[in-house]
C-alpha positions in Angstrom: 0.0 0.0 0.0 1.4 3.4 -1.0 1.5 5.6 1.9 -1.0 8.5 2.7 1.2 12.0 1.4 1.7 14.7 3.3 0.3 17.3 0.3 0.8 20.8 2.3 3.0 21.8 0.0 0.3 22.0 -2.8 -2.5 24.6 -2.1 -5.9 23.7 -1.5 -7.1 25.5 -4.1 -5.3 23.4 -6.6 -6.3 20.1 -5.2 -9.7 21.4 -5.1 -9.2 22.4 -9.1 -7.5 18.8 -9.7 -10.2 16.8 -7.9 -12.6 19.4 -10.2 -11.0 18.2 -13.2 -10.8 14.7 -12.5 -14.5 15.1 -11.5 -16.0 16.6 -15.0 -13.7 14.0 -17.0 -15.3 11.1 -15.6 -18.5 12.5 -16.0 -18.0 13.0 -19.6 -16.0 9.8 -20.6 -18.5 7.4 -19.0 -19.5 6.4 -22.5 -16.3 4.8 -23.3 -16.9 2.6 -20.4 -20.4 1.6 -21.1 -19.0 1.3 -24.6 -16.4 -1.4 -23.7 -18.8 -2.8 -21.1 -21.3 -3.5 -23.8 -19.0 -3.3 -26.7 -19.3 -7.2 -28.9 -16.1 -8.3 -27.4 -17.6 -8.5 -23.7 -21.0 -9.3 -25.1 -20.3 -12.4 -27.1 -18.1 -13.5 -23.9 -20.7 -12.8 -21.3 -23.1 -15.2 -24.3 -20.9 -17.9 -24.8 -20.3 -17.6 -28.5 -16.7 -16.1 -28.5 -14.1 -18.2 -29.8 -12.0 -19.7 -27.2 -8.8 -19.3 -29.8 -9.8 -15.7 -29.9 -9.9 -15.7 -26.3 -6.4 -16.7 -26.2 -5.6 -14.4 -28.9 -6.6 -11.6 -26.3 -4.5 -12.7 -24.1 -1.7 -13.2 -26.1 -1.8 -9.9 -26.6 -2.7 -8.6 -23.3 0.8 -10.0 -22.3 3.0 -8.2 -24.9 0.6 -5.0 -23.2 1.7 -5.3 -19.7 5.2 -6.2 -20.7 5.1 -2.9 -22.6 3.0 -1.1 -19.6 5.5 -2.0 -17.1 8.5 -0.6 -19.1 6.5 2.4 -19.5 6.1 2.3 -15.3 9.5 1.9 -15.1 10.3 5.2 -17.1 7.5 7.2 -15.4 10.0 7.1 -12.4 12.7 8.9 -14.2 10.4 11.7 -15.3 9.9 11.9 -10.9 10.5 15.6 -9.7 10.1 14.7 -6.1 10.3 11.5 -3.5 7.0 11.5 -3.2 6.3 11.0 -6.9 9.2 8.5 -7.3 7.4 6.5 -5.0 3.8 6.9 -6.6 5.5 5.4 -10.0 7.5 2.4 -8.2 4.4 1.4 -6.5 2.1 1.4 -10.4 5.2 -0.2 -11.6 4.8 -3.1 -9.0 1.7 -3.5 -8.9 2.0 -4.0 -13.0 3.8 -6.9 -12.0 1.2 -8.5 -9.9 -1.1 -7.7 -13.1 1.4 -9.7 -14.8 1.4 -12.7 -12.2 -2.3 -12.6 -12.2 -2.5 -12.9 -16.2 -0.1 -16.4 -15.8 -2.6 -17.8 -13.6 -5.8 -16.9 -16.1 -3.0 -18.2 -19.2 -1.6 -21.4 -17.6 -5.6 -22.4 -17.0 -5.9 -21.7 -20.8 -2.9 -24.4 -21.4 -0.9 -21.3 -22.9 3.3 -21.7 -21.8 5.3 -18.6 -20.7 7.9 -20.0 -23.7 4.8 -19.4 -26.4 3.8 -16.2 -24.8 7.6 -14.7 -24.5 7.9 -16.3 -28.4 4.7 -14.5 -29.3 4.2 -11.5 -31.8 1.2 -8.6 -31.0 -0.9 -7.7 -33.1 -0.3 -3.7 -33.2 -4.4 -3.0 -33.7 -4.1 -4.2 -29.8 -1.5 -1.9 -28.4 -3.2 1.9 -29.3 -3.4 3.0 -25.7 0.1 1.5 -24.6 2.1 2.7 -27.1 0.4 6.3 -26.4 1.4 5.4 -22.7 5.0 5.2 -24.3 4.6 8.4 -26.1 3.6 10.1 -22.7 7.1 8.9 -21.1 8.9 10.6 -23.4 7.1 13.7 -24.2 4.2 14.1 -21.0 4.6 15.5 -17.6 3.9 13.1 -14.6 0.6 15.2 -14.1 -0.7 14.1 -17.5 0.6 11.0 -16.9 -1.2 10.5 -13.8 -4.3 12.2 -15.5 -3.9 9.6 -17.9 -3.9 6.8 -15.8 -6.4 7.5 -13.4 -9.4 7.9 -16.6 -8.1 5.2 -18.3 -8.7 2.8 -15.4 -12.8 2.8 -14.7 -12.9 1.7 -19.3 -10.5 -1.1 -18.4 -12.5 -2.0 -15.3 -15.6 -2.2 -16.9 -14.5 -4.5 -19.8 -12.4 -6.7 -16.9 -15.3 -7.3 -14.7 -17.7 -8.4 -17.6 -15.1 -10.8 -19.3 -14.5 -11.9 -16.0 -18.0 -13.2 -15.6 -18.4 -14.4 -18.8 -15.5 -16.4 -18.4 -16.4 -18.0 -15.3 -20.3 -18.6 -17.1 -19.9 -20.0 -20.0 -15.8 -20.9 -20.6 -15.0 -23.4 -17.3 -12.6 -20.3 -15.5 -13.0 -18.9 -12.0 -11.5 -22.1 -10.5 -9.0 -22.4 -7.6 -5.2 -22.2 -8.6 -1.7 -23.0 -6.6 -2.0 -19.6 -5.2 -5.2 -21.0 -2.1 -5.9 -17.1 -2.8 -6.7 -16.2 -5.9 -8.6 -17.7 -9.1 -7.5 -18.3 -12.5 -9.5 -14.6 -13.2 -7.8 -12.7 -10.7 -6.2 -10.3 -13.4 -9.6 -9.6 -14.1 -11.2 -9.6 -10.5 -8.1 -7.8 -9.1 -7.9 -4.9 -10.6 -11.6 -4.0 -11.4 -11.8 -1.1 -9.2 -9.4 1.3 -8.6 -8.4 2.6 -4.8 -9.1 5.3 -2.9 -5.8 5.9 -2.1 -4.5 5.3 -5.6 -7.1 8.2 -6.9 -6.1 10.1 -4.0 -2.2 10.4 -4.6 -3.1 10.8 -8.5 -4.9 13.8 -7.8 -1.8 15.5 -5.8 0.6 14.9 -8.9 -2.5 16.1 -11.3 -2.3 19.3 -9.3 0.9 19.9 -9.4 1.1 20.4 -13.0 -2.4 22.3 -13.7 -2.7 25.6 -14.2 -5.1 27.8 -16.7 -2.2 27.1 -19.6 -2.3 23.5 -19.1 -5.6 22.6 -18.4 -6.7 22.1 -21.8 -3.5 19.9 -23.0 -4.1 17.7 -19.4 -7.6 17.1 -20.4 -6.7 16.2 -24.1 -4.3 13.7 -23.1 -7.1 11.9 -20.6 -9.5 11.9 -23.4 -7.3 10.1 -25.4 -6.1 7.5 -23.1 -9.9 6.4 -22.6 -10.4 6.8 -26.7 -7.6 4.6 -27.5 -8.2 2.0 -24.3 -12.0 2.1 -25.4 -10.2 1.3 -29.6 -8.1 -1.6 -28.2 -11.3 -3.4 -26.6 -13.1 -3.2 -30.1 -9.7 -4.5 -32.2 -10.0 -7.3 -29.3 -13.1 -8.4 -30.9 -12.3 -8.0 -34.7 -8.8 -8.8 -34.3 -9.8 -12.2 -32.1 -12.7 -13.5 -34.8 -10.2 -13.0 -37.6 -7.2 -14.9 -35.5 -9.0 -18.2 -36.0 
């Protein structure tokens, strides 16, 4: 657990106009989660009709995505002005890891080896939002990066908990692993919901970089983290049905 910050140094005010910010984005890019949620990908899971070699074709993919996530994680630190942030950026880039242990359980139920997934190619329709992720390390500020992050996480949450239960209904998963802990769906059930604390120690990096020049830019990049998460999920679909 990342630990509570002391934010005195930032002023009120500009947490209040962070939290603001965060606040009116979410509002207005619920869409793109209701999109995913009911998008044909996590509807013809939740039915039963999507292939199950598309289904590993997803998560194919979804491994060459975190391993690409997680180097991105690793730069944000670099980019860290402060302690404070350093420590923010360690933490996402750890808990990336335990993404990445959670998708071996899901993959090792599907009969899929680490050697084919490290041997494996992505399909590039699959990696829009991570390789904009990429594009933020090298170009964004950690406050758009944390912007970023925290908008793009309710889309991914609301496609996870829906394949989740569809793979659990109609596909065999949702059963006990090595771990006595989790499920073979924990990197779906894990991370469906994000924390308070996480959101909380976004917002103080969010602030630290907004300001009336940079408002507009912050919110640009947020909208297209969720536009190109909200791409991916479709490409999942049309990329899957073709991969047969």
């Amino acid at each position: 657990m990342v630990k509570n910050w002391d934010n005195n140094q930032i002023p009120e005010s500009k947490l209040n106009e962070a939290r603001n910010l965060v606040e009116e984005l979410t509002n207005s890019l619920k869409p793109f989660a209701q999109e995913v949620e009911d998008g044909d990908y996590a509807n013809s899971v939740l039915d039963g009709v999507f292939p199950i070699d598309g289904i590993k074709f997803v998560r194919f993919n979804h491994y060459h995505l975190l391993m690409n996530d997680s180097a991105n994680l690793n730069y944000y630190v670099t980019k860290a002005r402060s302690e404070l942030e350093m420590e923010f950026f360690h933490y996402m880039a750890a808990e990336e890891m335990n993404h990445v242990n959670g998708l071996f359980l899901l993959t090792d139920a599907m009969g899929i080896s680490r050697k084919e997934l490290m041997s494996s190619y992505p399909n590039s329709m699959c990696l829009f939002r991570t390789n904009y992720f990429s594009r933020l390390a090298l170009y964004g500020t950690p406050g758009e990066i944390a912007l970023g992050i925290l908008l793009n996480f309710p889309v991914w949450a609301a496609g996870a908990r829906a394949l989740s239960k569809g793979l659990k209904k109609n596909y065999g998963f949702g059963k006990s692993t090595t771990d006595p802990d989790k499920l073979d769906t924990d990197v779906l059930d894990r991370f469906s919901k994000a924390t308070r604390g996480f959101q909380i120690q976004a917002i103080d990096i969010i602030a630290a970089d907004l300001n009336e020049e940079t408002e507009e830019s912050m919110a640009h990049v947020g909208n297209l983290a969720v536009d190109y998460e909200t791409l991916v999920w479709k490409n999942y679909y049309i990329q899957g049905i073709q991969s047969q």
